[in-house]
C-alpha positions in Angstrom: 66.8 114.0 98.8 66.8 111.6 96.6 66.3 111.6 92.2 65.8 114.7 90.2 66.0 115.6 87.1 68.3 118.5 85.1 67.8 120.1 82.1 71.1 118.6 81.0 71.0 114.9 82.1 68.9 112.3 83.1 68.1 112.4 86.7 69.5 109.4 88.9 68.5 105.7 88.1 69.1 103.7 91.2 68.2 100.5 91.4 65.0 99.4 93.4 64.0 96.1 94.5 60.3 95.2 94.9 61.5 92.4 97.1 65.2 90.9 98.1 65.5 87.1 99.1 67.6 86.2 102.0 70.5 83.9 101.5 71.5 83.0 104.7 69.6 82.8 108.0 70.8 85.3 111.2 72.0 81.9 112.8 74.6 81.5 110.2 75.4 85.3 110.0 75.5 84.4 113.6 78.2 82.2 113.3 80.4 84.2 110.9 80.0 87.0 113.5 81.7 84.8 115.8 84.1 84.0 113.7 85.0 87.6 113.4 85.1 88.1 117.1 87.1 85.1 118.1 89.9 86.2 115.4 89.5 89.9 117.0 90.2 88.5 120.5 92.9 85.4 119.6 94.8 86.3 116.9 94.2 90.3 116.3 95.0 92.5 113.8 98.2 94.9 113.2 97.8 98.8 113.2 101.2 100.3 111.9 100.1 103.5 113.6 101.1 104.8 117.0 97.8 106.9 116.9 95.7 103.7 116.3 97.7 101.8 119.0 97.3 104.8 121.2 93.3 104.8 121.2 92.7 100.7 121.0 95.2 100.8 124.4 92.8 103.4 125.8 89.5 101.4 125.1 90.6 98.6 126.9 92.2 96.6 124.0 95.5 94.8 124.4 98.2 96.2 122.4 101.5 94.6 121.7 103.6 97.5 120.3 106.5 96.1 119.1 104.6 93.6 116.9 101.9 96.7 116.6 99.0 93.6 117.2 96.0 94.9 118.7 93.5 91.7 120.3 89.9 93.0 120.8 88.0 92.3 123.5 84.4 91.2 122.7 82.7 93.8 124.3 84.6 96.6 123.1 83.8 95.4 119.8 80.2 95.0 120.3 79.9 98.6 122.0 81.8 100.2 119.3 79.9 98.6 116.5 76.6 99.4 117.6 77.4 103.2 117.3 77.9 103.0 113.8 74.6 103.9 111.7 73.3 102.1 109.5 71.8 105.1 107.4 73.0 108.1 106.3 73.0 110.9 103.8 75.6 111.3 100.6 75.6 114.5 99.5 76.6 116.5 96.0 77.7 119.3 94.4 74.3 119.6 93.2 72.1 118.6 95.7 69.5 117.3 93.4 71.9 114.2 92.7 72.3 113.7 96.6 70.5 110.6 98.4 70.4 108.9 100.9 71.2 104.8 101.8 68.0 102.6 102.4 66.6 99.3 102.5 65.1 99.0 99.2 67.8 100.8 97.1 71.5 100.4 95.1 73.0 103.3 94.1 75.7 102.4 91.5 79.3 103.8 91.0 81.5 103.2 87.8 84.9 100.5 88.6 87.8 102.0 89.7 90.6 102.5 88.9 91.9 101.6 85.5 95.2 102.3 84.4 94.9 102.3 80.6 92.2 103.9 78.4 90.8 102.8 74.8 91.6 106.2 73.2 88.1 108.2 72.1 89.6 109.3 69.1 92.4 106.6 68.0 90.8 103.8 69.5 94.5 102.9 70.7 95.3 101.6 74.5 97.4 103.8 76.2 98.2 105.1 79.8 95.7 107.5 81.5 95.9 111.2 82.6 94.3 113.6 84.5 92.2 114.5 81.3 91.1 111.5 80.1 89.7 111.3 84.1 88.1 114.6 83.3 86.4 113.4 79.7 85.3 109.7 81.5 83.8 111.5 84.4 81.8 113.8 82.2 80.4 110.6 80.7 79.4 109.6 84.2 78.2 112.9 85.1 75.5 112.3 81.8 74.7 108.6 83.0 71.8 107.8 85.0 73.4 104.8 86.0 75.8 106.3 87.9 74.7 107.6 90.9 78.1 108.4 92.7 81.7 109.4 91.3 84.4 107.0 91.5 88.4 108.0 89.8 87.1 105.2 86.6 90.8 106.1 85.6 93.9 107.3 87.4 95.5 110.7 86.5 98.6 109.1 85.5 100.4 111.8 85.2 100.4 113.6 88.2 102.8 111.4 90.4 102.3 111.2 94.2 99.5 113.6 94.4 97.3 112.0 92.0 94.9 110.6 93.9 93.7 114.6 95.2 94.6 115.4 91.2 91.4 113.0 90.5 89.5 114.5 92.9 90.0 117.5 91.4 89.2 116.3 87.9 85.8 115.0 89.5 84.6 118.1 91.0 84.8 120.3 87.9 83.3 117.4 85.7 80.5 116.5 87.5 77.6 117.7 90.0 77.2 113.9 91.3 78.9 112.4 95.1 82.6 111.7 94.7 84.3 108.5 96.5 87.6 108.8 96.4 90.5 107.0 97.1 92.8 109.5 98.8 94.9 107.5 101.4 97.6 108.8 104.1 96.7 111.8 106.9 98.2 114.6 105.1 96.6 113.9 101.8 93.1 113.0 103.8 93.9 116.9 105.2 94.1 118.8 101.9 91.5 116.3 99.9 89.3 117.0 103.4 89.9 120.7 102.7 89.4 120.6 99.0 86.1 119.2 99.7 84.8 121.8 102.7 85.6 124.3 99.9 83.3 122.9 97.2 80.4 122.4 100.5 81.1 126.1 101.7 81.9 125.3 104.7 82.6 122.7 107.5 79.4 122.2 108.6 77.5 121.7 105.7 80.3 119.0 104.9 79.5 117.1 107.5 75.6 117.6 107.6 75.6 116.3 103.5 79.2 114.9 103.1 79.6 115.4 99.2 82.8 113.4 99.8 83.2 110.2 100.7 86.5 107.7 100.8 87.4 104.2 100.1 90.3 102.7 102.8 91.9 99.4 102.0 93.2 97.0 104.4 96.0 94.4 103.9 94.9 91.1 103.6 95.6 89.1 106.3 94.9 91.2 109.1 97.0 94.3 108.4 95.7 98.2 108.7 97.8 100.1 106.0 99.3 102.8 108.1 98.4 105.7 105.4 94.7 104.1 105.2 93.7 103.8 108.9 95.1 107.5 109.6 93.2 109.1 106.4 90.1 107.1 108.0 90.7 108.9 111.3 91.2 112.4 109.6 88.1 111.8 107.6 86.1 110.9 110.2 86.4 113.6 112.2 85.3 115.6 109.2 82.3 113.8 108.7 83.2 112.3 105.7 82.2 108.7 105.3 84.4 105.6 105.2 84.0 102.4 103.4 86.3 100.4 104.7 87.5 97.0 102.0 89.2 94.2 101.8 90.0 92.0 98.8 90.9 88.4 100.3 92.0 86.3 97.9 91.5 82.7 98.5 94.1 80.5 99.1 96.9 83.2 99.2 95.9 86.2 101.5 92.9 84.4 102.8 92.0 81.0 103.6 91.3 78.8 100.5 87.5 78.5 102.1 85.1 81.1 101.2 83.8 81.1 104.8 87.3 81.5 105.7 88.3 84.2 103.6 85.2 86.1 104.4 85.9 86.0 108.4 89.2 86.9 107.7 87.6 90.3 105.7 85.5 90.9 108.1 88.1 90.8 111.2 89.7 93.6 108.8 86.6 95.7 108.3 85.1 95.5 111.9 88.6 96.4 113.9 89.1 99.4 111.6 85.4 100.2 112.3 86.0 99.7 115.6 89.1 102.3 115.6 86.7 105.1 114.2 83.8 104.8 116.7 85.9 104.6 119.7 87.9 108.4 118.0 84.1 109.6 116.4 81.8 108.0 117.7 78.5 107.7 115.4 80.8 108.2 112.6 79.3 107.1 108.7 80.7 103.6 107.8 80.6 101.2 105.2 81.8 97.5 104.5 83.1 95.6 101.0 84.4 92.6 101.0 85.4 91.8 97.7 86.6 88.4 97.8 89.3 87.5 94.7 90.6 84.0 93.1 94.7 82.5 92.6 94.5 80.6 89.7 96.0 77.6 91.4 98.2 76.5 88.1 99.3 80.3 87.3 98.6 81.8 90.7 97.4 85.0 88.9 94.4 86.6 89.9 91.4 86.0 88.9 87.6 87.8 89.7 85.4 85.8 87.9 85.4 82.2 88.2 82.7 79.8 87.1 82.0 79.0 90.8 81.7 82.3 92.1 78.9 81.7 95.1 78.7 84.1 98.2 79.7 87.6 96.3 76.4 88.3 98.3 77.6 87.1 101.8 79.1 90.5 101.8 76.4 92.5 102.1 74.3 90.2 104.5 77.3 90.3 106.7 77.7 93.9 106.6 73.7 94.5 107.7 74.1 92.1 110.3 76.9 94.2 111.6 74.8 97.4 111.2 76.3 99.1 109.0 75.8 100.0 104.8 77.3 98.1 102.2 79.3 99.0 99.5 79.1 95.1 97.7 81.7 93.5 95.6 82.6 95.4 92.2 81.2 94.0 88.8 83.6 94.4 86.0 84.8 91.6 83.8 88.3 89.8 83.3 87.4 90.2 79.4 90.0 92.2 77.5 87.5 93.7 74.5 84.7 95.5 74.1 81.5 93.4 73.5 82.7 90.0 74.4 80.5 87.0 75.1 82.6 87.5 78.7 82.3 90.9 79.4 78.2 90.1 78.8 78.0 87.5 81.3 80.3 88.4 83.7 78.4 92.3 83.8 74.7 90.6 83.8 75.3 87.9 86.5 77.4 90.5 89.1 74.4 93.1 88.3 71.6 91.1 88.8 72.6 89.5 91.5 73.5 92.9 93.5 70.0 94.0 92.5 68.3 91.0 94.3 71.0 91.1 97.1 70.2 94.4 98.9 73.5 96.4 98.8 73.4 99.7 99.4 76.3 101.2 97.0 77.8 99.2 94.6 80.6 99.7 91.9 79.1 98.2 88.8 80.5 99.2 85.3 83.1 100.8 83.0 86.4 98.6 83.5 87.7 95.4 81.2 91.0 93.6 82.0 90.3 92.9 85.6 89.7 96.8 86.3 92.3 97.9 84.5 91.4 99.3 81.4 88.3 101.7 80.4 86.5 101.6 76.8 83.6 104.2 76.0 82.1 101.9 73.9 82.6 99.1 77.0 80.8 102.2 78.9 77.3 102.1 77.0 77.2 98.5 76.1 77.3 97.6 80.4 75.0 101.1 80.9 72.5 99.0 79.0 73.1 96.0 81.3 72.4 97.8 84.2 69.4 98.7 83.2 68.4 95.8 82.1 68.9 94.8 85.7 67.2 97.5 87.2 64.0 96.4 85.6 64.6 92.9 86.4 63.6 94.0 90.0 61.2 96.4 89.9 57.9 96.1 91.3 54.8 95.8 89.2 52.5 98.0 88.6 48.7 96.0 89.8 46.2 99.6 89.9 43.4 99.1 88.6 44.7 101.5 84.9 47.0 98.1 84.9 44.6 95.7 84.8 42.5 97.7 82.0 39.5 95.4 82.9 37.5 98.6 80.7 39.4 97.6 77.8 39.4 94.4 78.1 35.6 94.7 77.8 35.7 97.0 75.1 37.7 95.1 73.0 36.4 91.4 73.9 37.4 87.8 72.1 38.9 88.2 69.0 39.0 91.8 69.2 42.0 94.0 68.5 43.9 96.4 71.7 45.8 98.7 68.8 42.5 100.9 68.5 41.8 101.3 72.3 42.2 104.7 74.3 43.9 102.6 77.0 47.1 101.4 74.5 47.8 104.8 73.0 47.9 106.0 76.8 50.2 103.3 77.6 51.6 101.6 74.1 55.1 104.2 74.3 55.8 103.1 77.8 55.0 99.4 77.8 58.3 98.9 75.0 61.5 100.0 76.7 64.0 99.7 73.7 67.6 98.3 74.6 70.6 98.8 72.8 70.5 96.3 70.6 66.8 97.2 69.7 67.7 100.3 67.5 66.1 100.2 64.2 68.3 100.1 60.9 67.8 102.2 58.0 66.9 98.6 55.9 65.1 96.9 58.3 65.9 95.0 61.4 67.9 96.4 64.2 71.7 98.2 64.0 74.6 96.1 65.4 74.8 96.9 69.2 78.6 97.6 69.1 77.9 100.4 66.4 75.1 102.1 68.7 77.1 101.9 72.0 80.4 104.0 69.9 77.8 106.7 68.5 76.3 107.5 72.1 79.5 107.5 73.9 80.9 109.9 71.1 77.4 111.8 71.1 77.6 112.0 75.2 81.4 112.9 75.1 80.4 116.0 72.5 77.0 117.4 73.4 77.5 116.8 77.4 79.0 119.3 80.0 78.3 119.9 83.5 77.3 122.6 85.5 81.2 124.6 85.7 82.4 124.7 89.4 82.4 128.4 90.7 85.4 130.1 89.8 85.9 131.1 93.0 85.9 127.7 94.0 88.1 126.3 91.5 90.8 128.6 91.7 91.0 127.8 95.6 91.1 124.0 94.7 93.9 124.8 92.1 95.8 126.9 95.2 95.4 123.3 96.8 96.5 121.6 94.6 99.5 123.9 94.3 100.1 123.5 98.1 100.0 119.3 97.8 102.1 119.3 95.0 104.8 121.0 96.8 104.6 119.8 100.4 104.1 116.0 98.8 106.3 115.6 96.1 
């Protein structure tokens, strides 16, 4: 279930490692899973939820309800994890573009979820809508970067109910795996409806969810009320959770890395805990993407110069059990092509294609996630790849080694003339973006390039419609949201 290819698109580009180096040893994960335990058990974490407080009480946990702090018993933390899986299938619309989490694989996802957009045709910022969503996610629909939908951009203008609005947008612009960000049980309800209409049915949602969620915690050991119960609907649909937390040091986490990271985890693992003891064997995920307070502004910041143990995150999460969704890429740059945005996109990249995540968002935001470019778009779709390649393994068969023309051509010789380089010569140069020949010689600027694909993918592609059948019931949804929510 994993790549294919369509006669419209590329087929799916994930990355895969040949090898992946271990950071920390299992006696220091040790450690920071005793961290997380002994904050579970002595300090706890507060569930603004009656139904939450209502199944911890029953599992043995000790509940103080007029504080709403749950403390976790070890062993009811232990049993609980160890149900969740650490594999399972994500699903699409097209099942072609479904896979399925392993060892040796990222599969990437766009950032998420910007709040101002570089206008295609004006090239002025402004705030999103629902149909700048639609346009972006048919972008991401064309990439083979992008493995899995995320909303890149918010639908703006569609007030409370935006959040199913962009799932909406997503289904009928591409064929790929939405994650979305729809939060609160009643919107869970219709965006877990919307979704068992798109799978036909129930079952086949929860056999090949072609949904799955993000949930957010409160840093310092809060569950958002809306979050945990979405988490609780979605779980009993079969819909996977990735549970994050963005700790920021020194603020809403310690000012300690090691700190700030059991403090995530405490987050991630008690909400994880909540869903195994309702479903058990539910499909879970961990991110902990730990943030920055400019100590002489206090504003936030993603990308400093020391910015060790992104990483930790997904070594954590494995030596819990479950997936990892690892800390987003992105940039703080503010433009299009900056030396920043360069850096900041190459190092987060590379260094989740060495670490071993299993889902990752990667690309398609400037600002600090705020604001999306198309010509931003291409530029970091050409970084990615760039890592991807970075990791792959080698081929060492024996057509690799062309001992044959080796002999053929001997010392001195010339390789140009040789069966074995016209078989190979087209595959063994892999131009990038900033290797595209110029009418006088020498190669075009990159930033000119990256704005004629993005226009050339935002004309020529289109994905495969949603049914009408299908889309009119999601519409009727909609319709229903709008008016109960509102």
């Amino acid at each position: 279930m994993d790549t294919a290819q369509t006669a419209t698109r590329p087929g799916l580009e994930p990355i895969r490692r040949a090898f992946t180096p271990r950071y920390h040893s299992a006696a220091d994960l040790d450690r920071l899973k005793q961290a997380t335990l002994d904050i579970l058990e002595t300090v706890g974490v507060r569930f603004p939820s009656r139904k939450a407080l209502d199944i911890l009480a029953e599992a043995g946990c000790t509940v103080d309800r007029e504080r709403q702090v749950v403390t976790f018993p070890p062993d009811v933390v232990l049993s609980a994890m160890a149900k969740a899986p650490r594999y399972f299938d994500l699903g699409a619309r097209d099942p072609a573009f479904g896979f399925t989490i392993r060892d040796d694989t990222t599969w990437c996802t766009s950032d998420g979820c910007g709040t101002e957009i570089v206008d295609f045709d004006t090239g002025v910022t402004r705030p999103t809508t629902k149909a700048d969503l639609a346009r972006v996610t048919r972008m991401m629909d064309y990439l083979s970067s992008i493995a899995f939908w995320w909303p890149t951009i918010s639908a703006g203008d569609c007030g409370e109910t935006a959040q199913l609005h962009e799932l909406d947008a997503g289904w009928n612009n591409t064929v790929k795996h939405l994650q979305g960000f729809v939060q609160g049980e009643r919107e869970a309800r219709y965006a877990v409806e919307m979704a068992t209409v798109v799978a036909g049915d129930a079952e086949t949602l929860r056999r090949r969810p072609l949904l799955s969620t993000l949930i957010g915690t409160v840093s310092p050991l809060v569950q958002d009320e809306g979050g945990i119960e979405a988490a609780l609907v979605y779980a009993a649909a079969g819909v996977p959770v990735a549970f994050v937390t963005m700790p920021t040091l020194g603020t809403t986490a310690p000012a300690t890395r090691a700190g700030a990271f059991a403090v995530g985890a405490a987050e991630l693992v008690s909400a994880t805990v909540l869903v195994q003891l309702a479903c058990p064997g539910a499909p879970v995920a961990h991110s902990i993407m730990q943030s920055y307070a400019d100590p002489r502004t206090g504003a936030m910041v993603s990308f400093p110069l020391d910015g060790r143990c992104r990483y930790l995150a997904t070594e954590l999460a494995h030596h819990w059990g479950v997936p990892s969704e690892a800390a987003a890429c992105g940039t703080d740059a503010r433009v299009a092509g900056a030396w920043q945005s360069g850096v900041e996109d190459a190092m987060d990249l590379v260094q989740a294609a060495w670490e071993g995540s299993d889902l990752m968002p990667s690309i398609g935001l400037l600002n600090v996630y705020t604001t999306f470019d198309p010509v931003d778009l291409m530029l970091a779709d050409d970084i990615y790849h760039r890592a991807r390649y970075a990791v792959m393994d080698l081929d060492l068969g024996d057509e690799a080694f062309a001992l044959d023309a080796i002999r053929e051509v001997g010392p001195g010789g010339h390789y140009l003339g040789t069966k074995h380089t016209r078989r190979h010569l087209r595959s063994s140069f892999v131009p990038a973006i900033t290797h595209q020949a110029a009418p006088t010689g020498g190669f075009r600027d990159p930033l000119e390039v990256a704005r004629e694909r993005a226009a050339w993918i935002d004309a020529n592609h289109a994905p495969e419609p949603l049914p009408d059948d299908k889309r009119q019931e999601l519409t009727r949804i909609l319709a229903a949201a709008d008016a109960e929510l509102r």
